[in-house]
C-alpha positions as CSV (number, residue, x, y, z in Angstrom):
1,X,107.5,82.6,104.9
2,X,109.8,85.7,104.3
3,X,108.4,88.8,104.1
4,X,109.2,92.7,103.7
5,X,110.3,93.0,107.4
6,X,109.8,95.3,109.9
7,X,112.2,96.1,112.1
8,X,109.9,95.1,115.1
9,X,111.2,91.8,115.7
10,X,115.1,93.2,115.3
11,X,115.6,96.2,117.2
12,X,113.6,96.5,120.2
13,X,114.1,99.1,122.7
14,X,116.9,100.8,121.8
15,X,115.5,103.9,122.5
16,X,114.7,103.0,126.3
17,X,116.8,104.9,129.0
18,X,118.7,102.2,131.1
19,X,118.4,103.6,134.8
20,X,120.9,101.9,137.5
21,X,119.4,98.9,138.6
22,X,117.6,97.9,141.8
23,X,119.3,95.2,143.8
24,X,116.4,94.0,144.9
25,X,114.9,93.1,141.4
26,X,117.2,90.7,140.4
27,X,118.3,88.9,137.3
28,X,115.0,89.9,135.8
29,X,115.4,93.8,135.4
30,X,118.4,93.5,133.4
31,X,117.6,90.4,131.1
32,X,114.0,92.7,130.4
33,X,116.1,95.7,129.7
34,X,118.7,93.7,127.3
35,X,117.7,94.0,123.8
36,X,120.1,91.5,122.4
37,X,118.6,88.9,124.7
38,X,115.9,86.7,122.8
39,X,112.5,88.1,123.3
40,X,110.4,85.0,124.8
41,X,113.2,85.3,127.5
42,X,112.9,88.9,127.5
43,X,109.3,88.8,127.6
44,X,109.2,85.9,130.6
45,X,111.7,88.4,132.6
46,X,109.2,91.4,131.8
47,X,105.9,89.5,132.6
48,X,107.7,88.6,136.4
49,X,108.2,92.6,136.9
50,X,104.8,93.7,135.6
51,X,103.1,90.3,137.6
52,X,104.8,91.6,140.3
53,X,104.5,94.9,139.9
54,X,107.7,96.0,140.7
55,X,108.4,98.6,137.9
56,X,107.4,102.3,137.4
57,X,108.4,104.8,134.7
58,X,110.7,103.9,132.0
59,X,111.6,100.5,133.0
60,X,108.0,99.9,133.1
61,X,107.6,101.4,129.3
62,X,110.1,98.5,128.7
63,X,108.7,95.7,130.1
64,X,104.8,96.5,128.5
65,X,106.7,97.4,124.7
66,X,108.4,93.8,125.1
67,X,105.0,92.3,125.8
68,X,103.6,94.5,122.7
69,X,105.3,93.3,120.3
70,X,105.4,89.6,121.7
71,X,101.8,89.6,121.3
72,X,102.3,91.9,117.9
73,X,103.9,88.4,116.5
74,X,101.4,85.9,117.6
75,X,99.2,88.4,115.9
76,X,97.4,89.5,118.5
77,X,96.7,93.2,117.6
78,X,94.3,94.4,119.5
79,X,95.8,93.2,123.1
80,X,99.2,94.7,121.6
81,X,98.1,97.9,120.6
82,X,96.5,98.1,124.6
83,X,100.4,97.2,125.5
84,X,101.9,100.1,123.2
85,X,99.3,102.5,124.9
86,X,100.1,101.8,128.5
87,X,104.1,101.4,127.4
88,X,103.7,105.3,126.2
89,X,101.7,106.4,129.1
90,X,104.5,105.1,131.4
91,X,107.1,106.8,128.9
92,X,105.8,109.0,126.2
93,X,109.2,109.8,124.8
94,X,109.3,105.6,124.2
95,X,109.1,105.7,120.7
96,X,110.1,102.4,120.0
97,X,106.3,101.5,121.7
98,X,105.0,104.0,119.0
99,X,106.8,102.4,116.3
100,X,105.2,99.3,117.8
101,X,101.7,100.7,117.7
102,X,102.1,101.7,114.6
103,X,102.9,98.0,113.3
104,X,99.9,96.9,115.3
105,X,97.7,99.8,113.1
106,X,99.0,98.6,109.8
107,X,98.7,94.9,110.4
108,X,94.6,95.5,111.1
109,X,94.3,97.3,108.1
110,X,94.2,100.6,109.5
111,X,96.9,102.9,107.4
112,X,95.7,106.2,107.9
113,X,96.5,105.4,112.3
114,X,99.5,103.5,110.9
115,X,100.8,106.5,109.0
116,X,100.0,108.8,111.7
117,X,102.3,107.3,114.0
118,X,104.9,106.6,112.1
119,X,105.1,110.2,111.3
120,X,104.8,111.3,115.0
121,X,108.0,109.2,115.7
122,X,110.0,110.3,113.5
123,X,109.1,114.5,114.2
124,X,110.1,113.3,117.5
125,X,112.9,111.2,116.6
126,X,114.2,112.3,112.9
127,X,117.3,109.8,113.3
128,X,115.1,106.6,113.5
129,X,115.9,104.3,110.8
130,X,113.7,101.8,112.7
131,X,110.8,103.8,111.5
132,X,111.5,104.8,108.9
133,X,112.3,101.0,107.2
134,X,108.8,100.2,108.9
135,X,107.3,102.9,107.1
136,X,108.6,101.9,104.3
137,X,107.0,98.8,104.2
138,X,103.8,100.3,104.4
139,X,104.1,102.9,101.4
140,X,105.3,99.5,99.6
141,X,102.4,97.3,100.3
142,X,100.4,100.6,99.1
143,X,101.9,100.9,95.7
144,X,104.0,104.2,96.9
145,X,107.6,103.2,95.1
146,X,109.4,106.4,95.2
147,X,108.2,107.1,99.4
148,X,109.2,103.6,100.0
149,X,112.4,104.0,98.2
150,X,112.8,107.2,100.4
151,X,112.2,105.5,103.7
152,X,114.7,103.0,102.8
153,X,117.2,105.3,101.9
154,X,117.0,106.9,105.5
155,X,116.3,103.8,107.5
156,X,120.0,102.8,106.1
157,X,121.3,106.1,106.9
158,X,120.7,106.0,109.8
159,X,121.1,102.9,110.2
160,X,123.8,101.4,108.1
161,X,124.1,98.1,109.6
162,X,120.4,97.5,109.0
163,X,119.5,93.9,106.8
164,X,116.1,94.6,106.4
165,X,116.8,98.5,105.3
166,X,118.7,96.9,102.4
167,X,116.7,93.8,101.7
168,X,113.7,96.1,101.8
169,X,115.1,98.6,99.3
170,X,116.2,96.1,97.2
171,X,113.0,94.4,96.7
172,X,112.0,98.3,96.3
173,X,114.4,98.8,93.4
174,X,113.7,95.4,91.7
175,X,109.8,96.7,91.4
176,X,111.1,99.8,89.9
177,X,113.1,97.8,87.9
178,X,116.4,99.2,89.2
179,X,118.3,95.5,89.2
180,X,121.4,96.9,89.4
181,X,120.8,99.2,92.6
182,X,118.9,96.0,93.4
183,X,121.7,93.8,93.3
184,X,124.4,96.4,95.0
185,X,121.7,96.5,98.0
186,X,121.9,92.6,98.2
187,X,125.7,92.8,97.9
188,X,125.6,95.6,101.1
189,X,123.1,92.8,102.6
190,X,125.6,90.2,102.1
191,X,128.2,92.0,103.8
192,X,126.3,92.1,107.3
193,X,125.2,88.8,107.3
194,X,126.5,86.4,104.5
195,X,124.2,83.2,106.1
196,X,120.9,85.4,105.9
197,X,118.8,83.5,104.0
198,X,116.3,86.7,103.2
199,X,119.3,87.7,101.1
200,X,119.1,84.7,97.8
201,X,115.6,84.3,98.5
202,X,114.6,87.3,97.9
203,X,117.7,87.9,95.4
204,X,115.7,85.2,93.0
205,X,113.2,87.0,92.3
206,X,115.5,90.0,91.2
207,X,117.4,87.4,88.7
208,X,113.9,86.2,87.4
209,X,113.2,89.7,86.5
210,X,116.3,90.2,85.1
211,X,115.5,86.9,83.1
212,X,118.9,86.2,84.3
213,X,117.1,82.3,85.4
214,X,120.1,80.3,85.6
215,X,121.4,82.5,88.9
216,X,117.7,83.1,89.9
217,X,117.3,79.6,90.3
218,X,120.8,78.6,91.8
219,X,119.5,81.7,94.9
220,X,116.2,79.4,95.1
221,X,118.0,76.2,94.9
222,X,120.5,77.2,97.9
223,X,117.4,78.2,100.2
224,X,115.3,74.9,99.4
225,X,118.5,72.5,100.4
226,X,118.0,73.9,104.1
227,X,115.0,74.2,104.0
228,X,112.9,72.2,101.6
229,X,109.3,73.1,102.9
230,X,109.8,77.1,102.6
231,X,106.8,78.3,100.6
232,X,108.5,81.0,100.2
233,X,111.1,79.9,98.5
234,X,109.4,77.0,96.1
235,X,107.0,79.9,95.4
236,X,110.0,82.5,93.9
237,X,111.4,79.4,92.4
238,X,108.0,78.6,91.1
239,X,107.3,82.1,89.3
240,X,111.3,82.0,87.8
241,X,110.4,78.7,85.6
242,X,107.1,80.7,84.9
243,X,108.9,83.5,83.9
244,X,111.5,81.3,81.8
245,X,108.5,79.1,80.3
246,X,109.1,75.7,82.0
247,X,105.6,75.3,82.7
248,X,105.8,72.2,83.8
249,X,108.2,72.9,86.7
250,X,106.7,75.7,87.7
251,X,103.3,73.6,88.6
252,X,105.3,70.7,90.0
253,X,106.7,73.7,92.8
254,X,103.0,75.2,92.8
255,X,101.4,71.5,93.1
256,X,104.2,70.9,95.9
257,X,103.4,74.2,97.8
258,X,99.3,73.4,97.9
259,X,99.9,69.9,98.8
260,X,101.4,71.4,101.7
261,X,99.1,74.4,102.0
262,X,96.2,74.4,99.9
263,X,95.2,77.6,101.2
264,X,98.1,79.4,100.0
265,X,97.0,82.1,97.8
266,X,100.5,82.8,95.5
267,X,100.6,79.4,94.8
268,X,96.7,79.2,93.7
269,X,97.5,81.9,91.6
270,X,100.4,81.4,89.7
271,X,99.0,77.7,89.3
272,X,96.7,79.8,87.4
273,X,98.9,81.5,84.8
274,X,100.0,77.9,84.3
275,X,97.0,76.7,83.6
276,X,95.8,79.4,81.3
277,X,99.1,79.3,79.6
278,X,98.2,75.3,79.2
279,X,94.6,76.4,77.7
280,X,93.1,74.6,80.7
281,X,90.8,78.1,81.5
282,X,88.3,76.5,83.9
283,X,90.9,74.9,86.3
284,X,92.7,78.4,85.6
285,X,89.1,80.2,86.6
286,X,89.1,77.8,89.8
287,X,92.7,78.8,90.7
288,X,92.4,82.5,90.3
289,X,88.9,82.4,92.1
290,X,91.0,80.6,95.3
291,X,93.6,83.4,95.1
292,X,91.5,86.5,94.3
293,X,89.5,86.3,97.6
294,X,90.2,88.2,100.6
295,X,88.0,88.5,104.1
296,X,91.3,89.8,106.6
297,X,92.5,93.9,106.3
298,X,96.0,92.9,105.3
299,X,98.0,91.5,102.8
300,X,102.0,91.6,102.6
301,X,103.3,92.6,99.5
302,X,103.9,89.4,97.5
303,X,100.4,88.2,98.2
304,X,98.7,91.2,97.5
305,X,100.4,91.2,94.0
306,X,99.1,88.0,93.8
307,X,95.6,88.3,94.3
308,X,95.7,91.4,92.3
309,X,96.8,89.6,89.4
310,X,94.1,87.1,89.6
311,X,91.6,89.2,90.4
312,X,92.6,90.7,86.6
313,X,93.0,87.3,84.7
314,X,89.9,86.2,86.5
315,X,87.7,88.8,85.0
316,X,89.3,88.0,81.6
317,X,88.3,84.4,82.0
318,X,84.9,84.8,83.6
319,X,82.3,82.9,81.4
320,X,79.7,85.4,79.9
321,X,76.4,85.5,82.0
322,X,73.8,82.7,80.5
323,X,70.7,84.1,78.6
324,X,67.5,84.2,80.8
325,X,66.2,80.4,81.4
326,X,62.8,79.9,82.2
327,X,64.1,77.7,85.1
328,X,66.7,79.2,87.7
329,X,69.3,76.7,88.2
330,X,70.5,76.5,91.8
331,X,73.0,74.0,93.4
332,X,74.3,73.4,97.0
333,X,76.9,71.5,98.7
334,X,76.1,70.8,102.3
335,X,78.9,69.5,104.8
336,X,78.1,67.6,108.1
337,X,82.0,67.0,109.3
338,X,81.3,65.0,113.0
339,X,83.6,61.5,112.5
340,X,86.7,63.8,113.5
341,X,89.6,61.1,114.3
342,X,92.0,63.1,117.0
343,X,89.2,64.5,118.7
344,X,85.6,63.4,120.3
345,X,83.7,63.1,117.5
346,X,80.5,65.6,117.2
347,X,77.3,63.6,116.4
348,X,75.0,66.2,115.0
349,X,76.8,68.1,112.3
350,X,75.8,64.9,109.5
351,X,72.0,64.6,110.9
352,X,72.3,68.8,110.7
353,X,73.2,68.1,107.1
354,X,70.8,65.6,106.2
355,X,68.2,68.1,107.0
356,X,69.2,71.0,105.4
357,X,69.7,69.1,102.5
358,X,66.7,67.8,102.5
359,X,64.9,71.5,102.8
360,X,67.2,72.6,100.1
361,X,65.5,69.7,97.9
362,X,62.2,70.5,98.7
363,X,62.3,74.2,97.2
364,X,63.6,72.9,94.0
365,X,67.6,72.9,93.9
366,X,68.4,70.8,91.3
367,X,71.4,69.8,92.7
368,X,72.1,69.1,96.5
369,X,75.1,67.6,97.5
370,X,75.8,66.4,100.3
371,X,79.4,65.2,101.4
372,X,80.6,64.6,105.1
373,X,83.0,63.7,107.3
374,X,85.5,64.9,104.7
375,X,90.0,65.3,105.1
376,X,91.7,67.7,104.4
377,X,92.2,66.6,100.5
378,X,89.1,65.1,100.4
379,X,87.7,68.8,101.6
380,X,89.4,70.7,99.3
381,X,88.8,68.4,96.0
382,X,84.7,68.4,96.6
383,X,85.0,72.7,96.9
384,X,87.1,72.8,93.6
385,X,84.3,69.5,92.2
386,X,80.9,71.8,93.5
387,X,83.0,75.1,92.0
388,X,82.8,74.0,88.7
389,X,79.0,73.0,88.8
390,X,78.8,76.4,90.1
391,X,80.0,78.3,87.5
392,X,76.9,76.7,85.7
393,X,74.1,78.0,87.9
394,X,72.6,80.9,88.7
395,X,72.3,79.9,92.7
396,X,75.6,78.4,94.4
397,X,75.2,77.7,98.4
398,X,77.1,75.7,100.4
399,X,76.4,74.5,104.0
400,X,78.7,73.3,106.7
401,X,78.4,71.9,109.9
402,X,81.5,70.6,112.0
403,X,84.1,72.5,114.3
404,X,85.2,76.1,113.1
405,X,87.6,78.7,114.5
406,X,89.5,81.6,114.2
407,X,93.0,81.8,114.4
408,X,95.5,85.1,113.5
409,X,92.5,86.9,112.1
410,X,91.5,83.9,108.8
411,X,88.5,82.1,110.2
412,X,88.9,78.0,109.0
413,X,87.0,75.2,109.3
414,X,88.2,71.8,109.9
415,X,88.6,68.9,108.3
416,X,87.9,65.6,110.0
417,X,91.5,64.6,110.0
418,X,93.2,67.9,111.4
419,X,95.8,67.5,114.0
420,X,96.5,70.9,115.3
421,X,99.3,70.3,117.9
422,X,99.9,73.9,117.3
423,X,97.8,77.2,116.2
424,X,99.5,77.7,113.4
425,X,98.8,74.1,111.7
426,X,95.2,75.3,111.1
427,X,97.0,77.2,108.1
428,X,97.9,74.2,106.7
429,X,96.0,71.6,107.9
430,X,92.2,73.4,107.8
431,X,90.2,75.0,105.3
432,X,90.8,78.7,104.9
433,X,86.9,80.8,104.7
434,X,87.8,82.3,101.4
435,X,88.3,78.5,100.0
436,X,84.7,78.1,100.4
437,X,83.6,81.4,99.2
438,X,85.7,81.2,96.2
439,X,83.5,77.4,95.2
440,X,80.8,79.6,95.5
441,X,82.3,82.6,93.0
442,X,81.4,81.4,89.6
443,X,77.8,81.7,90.4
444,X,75.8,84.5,88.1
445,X,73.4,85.6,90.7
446,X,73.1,84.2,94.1
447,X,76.9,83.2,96.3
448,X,75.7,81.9,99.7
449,X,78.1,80.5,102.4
450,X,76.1,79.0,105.8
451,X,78.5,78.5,108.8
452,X,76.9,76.3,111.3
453,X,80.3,75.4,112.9
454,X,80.9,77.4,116.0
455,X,80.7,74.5,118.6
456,X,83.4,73.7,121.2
457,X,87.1,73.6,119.9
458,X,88.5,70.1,121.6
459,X,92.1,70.9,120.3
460,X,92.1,73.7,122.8
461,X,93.4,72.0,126.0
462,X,96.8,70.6,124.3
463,X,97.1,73.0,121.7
464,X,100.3,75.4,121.9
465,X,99.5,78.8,121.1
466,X,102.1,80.8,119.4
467,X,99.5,82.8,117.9
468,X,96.1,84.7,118.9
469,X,94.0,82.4,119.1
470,X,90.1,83.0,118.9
471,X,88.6,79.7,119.0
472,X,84.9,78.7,118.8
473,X,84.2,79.3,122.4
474,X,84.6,83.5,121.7
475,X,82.9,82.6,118.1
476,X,84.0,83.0,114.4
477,X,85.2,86.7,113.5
478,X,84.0,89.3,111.6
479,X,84.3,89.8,107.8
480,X,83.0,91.7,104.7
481,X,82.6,89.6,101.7
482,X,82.7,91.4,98.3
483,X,79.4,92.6,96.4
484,X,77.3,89.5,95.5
485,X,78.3,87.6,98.3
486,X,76.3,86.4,101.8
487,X,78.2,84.7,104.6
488,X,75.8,83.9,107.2
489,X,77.2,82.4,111.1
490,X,74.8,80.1,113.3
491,X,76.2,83.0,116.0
492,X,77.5,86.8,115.5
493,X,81.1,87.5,116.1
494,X,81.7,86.6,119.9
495,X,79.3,84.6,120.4
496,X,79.0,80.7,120.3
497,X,76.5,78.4,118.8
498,X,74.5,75.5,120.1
499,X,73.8,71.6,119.6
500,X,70.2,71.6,121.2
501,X,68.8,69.4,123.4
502,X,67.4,67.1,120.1
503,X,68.8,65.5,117.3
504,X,69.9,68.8,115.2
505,X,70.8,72.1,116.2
506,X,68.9,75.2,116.8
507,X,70.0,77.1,113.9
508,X,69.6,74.1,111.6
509,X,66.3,73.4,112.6
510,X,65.3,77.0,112.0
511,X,66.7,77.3,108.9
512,X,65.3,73.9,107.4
513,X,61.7,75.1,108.4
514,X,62.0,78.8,107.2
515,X,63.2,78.3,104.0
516,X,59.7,76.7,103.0
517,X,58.1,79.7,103.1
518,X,57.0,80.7,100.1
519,X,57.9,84.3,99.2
520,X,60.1,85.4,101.4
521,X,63.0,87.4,100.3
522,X,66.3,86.1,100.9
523,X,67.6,89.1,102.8
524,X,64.5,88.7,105.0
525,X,65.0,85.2,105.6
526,X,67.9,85.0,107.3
527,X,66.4,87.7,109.7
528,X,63.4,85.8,110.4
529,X,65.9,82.6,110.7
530,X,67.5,85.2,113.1
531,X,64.7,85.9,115.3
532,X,63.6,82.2,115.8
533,X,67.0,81.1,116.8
534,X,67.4,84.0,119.3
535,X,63.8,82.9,120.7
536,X,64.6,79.1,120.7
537,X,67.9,79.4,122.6
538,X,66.5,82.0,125.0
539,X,68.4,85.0,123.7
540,X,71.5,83.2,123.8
541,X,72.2,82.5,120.5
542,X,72.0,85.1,117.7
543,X,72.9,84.3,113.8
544,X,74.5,87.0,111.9
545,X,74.6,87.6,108.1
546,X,77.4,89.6,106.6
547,X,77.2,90.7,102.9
548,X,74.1,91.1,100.9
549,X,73.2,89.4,97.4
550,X,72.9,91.7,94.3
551,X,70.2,94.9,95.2
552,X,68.9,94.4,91.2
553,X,66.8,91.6,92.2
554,X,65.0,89.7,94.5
555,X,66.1,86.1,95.9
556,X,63.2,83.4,96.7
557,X,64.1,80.0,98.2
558,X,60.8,79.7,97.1
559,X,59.3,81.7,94.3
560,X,56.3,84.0,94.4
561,X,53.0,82.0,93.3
């Protein structure tokens, strides 16, 4: 997917002093030093001289910034920013480390730290269009059109050569609808690098908003013949026939996109417009929902102005709350995912779900559901079936038991006919979190999610790992679902759930006997669940509960008498 770049992945280290080198190091001093070198090879020549530990001072700055922003693009952010911090201590005039760190900030969320060291570089460095095009991109993602216009502006000043300084301002001008500034910054682009493909991707969406459709959709149509799977790509191309009114070929792109990638959150909501567009509000309702919620820190640009938008439509569309029923209505879809195909199979997760559903019946849900051993299609279409009972209830929880894991910061669970060769697949090949909290969004009072998934991860020994990878075994991570919401993990955040030595696990066994007791508060249910887990395992398991239901009411699995 194309994004507003950073420079981080362009320039690296051209700040770094080049000293005269040591005979005695080799081949590997110079390759880590040379920035026009590719940067795994770089990074395997650094990772000798730091293994080693054969490097002081400045070449030693190098060699820790290269493994920074190597681990920077496999997402790994906190192990990155530990790699900026040591690059500086070896060199504190390295700014290309602090440039680094601050990429590392703004990727977690953090903007403030972000901001902070981007401005530090560049009172240190005034002449770094490097930072100043990464800056940029964060005063876009914020909203900030005129600073990020400014950035820009200096980035290619100083920088003239720079693609991403012009692509990014570009983009910059088309949101302030300056097309033609736009267009002379594509031209520029073109210049440097006619075969960039950055250039008419993101040059369609400028034509689109210049309703200009027939040359919007030729850019599209030129990225999409090399590379027919870019979501990126289908996705512009997908908005333009929005934009022009070709509804219907705007959800055949948006239909192709999800059917690669159902987690994808531009094409959920744009499928949306379509839909409301088509009068078809509750599939509309069901589209926005899978688009408009977010559990990770940071969004680029395109996909923040997508959930945005459906955050908006949605509350448009939202059915009014029912009038007061004598009867709460209350639903649940339990999940017990063990028959997985390309892995050993896990034999408690559908004896796990039997019994929950079977508490779940006991205290009076009128509707328990319970669907395992489910794909990846099969996954997604029960979520969007059990979202639109939802919408109908007053109670909406759903249950699952099977493998889990975390993977770039989204925590997914996995469908029964994943192959995850490499990290990355789990994107499109598991079931994002927010998937499942959005089939629980249309409920009017009570939005439950129950994670009893963090068991061994058996596609760790032959999975390649491009990018941070935080599998079961360190435990799902954290998150903070909106108001209304409760997400609750068999285990807190680096920790790892347990089968048992029986037939079900620990925390399902606790949780199928303490939700009989009559009135008990739902809040205080999970931390008595809590407590009889941690006792049961021998204080080493501990479930955690993120999120909290409305504070206008009470919740009773089962009611006061």
């Amino acid at each position: 997917m194309l994004r507003v770049v950073s420079l981080i992945l362009l320039i690296l280290l051209s700040s770094a002093s080049v000293a005269v080198a040591d005979p005695q190091l080799g081949d590997d001093l110079e390759t880590c030093r040379e920035r026009k070198i590719d940067l795994p090879t770089r990074l395997a020549a650094c990772e000798h001289l730091l293994g080693s530990d054969r490097v002081t001072g400045k070449d030693k700055s190098i060699a820790l910034t290269v493994r920074g922003f190597s681990l920077l693009n496999k997402r790994d952010f906190d192990h990155a920013l530990e790699a900026f911090a040591a690059a500086r201590d070896a060199d504190p005039d390295n700014m290309v480390a602090l440039d680094g760190q601050a990429q590392a900030h703004q990727r977690k969320g953090q903007d403030d730290l972000a901001m902070a060291d981007y401005n530090l570089a560049l009172q240190k460095r005034p002449n770094y269009g490097g930072a100043y095009n990464d800056r940029g991109t964060l005063y876009l993602r914020k909203g900030a059109l005129q600073s990020a216009l400014d950035d820009f502006n200096l980035a290619i000043k100083y920088t003239p050569n720079l693609l991403v300084g012009h692509t990014n301002r570009a983009r910059t001008r088309t949101f302030m609808k300056n097309y033609d500034g736009a267009l002379a910054d594509f031209a520029d682009a073109s210049r440097i690098d006619p075969n960039a493909l950055q250039i008419p991707n993101h040059r369609c969406v400028t034509f689109a908003a210049m309703r200009r459709f027939d040359e919007a959709l030729a850019d599209c149509n030129s990225v999409l013949e090399k590379q027919p799977k870019n979501q990126y790509a289908l996705a512009n191309r997908a908005d333009a026939y929005l934009a022009k009114g070709d509804l219907d070929s705007a959800l055949n792109d948006y239909n192709a996109i999800l059917e690669m990638n159902p987690n994808n959150v531009r094409a959920h909501a744009g499928r949306g417009q379509v839909f409301e567009r088509k009068q078809d509000l509750a599939q509309a309702r069901a589209d926005y929902r899978a688009a408009a919620f977010a559990l990770t820190p940071f969004d680029e640009i395109d996909v923040a102005t997508a959930r945005t938008g459906a955050r908006s439509r949605l509350a448009v569309l939202e059915p009014k709350t029912p009038s007061t029923r004598s009867t709460m209505r209350r639903v649940a879809l339990v999940i017990g995912n063990g028959a997985y195909r390309n892995v050993h199979a896990l034999s408690n997760p559908p004896r796990d779900a039997k019994l929950v559903a079977g508490a779940l019946r006991d205290v009076g849900f009128q509707t328990v559901t319970i669907s395992n051993d489910l794909t990846r299609d099969q996954f997604f279409e029960t979520l969007r079936t059990f979202a639109a009972d939802a919408e109908k209830a007053d109670w909406a929880v759903v249950y699952y038991a099977g493998h889990g894991f975390e993977i770039g910061g989204v925590n997914y669970l996995v469908p029964v006919d994943a192959r995850l060769s490499v990290d990355k697949d789990a994107e499109t090949e598991a079931v994002a979190l927010e998937q499942v909290i959005a089939a629980v969004g249309g409920a009017h009072k009570l939005r439950l999610v129950i994670l009893d998934a963090c068991r061994d991860n058996p596609f760790a020994p032959a999975m390649q790992h491009t990018l941070a990878l935080k599998l079961v075994d360190k435990g799902f991570s954290n998150i903070e679902p909106g108001v209304g919401f409760m997400v609750v993990y068999a285990a807190k955040h680096g920790e790892t759930a347990m089968d048992g030595d029986g037939n079900d696990s620990p925390f399902a066994l606790a949780l199928a006997r303490d939700v009989r007791q009559p009135n008990v508060e739902v809040r205080k249910l999970f931390d008595i669940v809590r407590d009889d887990v941690w006792l049961q395992t021998k204080h080493e398991q501990q479930p955690f509960t993120y999120g909290s239901p409305p504070g206008s009411e009470d919740f009773y699995f089962v009611a006061k008498k």
